[in-house]
C-alpha positions in Angstrom: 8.1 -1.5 17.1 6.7 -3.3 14.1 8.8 -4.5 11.2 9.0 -3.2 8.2 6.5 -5.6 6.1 3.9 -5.4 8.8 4.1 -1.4 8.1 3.9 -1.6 4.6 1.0 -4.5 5.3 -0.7 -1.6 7.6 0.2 1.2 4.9 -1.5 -0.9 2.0 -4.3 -1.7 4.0 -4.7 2.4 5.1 -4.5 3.1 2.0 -6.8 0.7 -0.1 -9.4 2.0 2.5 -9.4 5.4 1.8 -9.2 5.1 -2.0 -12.5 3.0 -1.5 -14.4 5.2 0.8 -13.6 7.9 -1.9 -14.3 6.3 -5.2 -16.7 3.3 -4.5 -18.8 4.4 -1.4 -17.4 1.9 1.1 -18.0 2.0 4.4 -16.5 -0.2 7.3 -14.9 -2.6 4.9 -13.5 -3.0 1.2 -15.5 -3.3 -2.0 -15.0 -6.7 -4.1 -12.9 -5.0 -6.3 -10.4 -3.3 -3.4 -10.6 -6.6 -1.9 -9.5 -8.7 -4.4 -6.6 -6.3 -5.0 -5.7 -6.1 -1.0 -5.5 -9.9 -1.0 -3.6 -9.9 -3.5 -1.1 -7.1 -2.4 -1.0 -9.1 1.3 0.1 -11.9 -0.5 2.6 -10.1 -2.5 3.7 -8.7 0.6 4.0 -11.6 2.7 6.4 -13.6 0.2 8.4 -11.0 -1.1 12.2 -11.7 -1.5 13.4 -8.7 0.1 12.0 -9.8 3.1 12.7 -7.0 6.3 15.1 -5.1 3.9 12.2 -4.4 1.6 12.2 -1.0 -0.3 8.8 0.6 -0.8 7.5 -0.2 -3.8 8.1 3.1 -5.5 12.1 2.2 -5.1 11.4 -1.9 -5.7 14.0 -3.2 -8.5 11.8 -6.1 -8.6 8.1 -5.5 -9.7 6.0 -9.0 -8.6 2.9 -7.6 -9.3 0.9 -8.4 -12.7 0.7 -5.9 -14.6 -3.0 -5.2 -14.3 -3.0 -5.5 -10.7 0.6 -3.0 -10.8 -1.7 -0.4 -12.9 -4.5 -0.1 -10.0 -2.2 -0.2 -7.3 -0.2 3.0 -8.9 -3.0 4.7 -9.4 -4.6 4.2 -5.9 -1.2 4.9 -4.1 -1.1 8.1 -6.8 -4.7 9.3 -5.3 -3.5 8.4 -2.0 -0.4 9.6 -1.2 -0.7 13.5 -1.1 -4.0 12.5 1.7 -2.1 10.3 3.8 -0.2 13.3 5.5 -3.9 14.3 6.4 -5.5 11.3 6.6 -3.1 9.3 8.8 0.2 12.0 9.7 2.4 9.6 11.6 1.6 6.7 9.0 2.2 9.0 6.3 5.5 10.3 7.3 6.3 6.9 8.1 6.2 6.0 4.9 8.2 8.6 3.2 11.0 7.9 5.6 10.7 4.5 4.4 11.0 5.5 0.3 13.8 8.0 1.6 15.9 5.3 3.3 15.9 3.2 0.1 
């Protein structure tokens, strides 16, 4: 099973993918823009505090991202999140459970 920041790694990653297939034309790998901002979120990810007891982001009491990067990220996972039950089911779910559990 994978931990819990390699999940929300994957879950970022899923994510960024589809919001730039959808709104820049992307295909097979990430626009400069949606890259910039997924290595920027990996890094985020990788040194956060919470380590393995992490909260999604949603339910985060600590917000480490800047607040221009925070902006595009909310409105991506905003796009995002009603697809992912379509898009990617399990990963989708996953995720919720995730946000429900704290």
């Amino acid at each position: 099973m994978s931990t819990r920041l390699e999940r929300e790694k994957s879950t970022v990653q899923i994510m960024l993918k589809l919001y730039c297939k959808d709104h820049h034309n992307s295909v097979g790998r990430l626009c400069p823009e949606c890259q910039e901002l997924s290595d920027y979120a990996m890094n985020r990810l990788t040194h956060c505090k919470f380590g393995e007891s992490k909260p999604t982001c949603g339910k985060c009491t600590v917000h480490c991202y800047k607040p221009d990067m925070r902006k595009r990220i909310q409105e991506i996972m905003r796009y995002v999140g009603p697809r992912m039950i379509f898009a990617h089911p399990i990963i989708g779910l996953r995720h919720l459970w995730d946000g429900f559990k704290g």
